[in-house]
C-alpha positions in Angstrom: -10.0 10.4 -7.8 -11.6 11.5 -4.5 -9.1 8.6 -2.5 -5.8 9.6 -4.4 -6.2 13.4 -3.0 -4.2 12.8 0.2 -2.0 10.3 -1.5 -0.4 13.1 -3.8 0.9 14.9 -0.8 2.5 11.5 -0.2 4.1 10.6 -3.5 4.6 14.5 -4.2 8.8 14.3 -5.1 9.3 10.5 -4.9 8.2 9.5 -8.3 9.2 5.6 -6.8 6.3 6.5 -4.8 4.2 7.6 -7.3 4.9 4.8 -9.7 4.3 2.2 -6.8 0.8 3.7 -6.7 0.0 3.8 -10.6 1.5 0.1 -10.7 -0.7 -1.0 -7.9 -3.6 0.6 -9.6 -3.1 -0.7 -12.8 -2.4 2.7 -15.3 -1.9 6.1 -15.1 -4.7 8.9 -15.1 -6.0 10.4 -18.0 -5.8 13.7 -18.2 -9.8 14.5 -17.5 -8.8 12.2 -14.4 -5.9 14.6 -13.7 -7.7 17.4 -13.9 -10.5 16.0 -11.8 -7.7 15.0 -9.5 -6.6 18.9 -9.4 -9.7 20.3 -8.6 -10.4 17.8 -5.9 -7.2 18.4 -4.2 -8.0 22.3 -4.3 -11.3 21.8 -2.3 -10.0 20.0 0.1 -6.7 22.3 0.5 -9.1 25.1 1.1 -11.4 23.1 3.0 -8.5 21.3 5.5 -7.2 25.5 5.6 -10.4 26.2 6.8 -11.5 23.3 9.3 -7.4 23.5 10.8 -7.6 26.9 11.3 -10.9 27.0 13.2 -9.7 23.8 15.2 -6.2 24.6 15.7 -4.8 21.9 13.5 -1.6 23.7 12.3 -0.2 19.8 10.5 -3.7 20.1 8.6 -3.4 23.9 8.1 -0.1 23.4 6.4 -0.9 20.0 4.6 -3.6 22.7 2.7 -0.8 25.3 2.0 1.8 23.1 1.0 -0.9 21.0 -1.2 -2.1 24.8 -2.9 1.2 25.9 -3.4 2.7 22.4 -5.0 -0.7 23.2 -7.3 0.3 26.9 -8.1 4.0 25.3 -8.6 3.1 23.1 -11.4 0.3 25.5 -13.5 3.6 27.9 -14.2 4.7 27.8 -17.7 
C-alpha cells in the first residue's frame, strides 16, 4: 500500500486513471487494504507538511494539505 500513497494524489478525480492503475495491478483493494492505504497517506501528509515547511517546499507543503483535506472530504457522510 506504502507505493500507491503518492499515486492517489495522481489518480485523485480521473477514475480512467485510477482504473489504469487497478488494471495494471491486477484487482482492486480490499477494504483492510483501503484503510491501510488511508492511514498511510495521512502519515505521510503530515509528515511531507512537516519536512516542506521546515525546508521551504511549498509543492510538498501543499501535496500534504490537499492529500488531508481530499481525506477529510471523503469520511463525510
Amino acid at each position: 500500500m506504502r507505493d500507491f500513497v503518492r499515486l492517489c494524489d495522481a489518480w485523485h478525480g480521473r477514475p480512467d486513471l485510477f482504473q489504469a492503475v487497478m488494471d495494471g495491478y491486477g484487482r482492486h483493494f480490499t477494504p483492510d487494504e483501503e484503510a491501510h492505504l488511508t492511514i498511510l497517506s495521512i502519515l505521510d501528509s503530515v509528515s511531507g507538511i512537516s519536512y516542506g515547511a521546515a525546508h521551504n517546499d511549498p509543492e510538498l507543503v501543499e501535496r500534504g494539505r490537499r492529500t488531508l483535506a481530499r481525506l477529510r472530504a471523503a469520511q463525510r457522510p
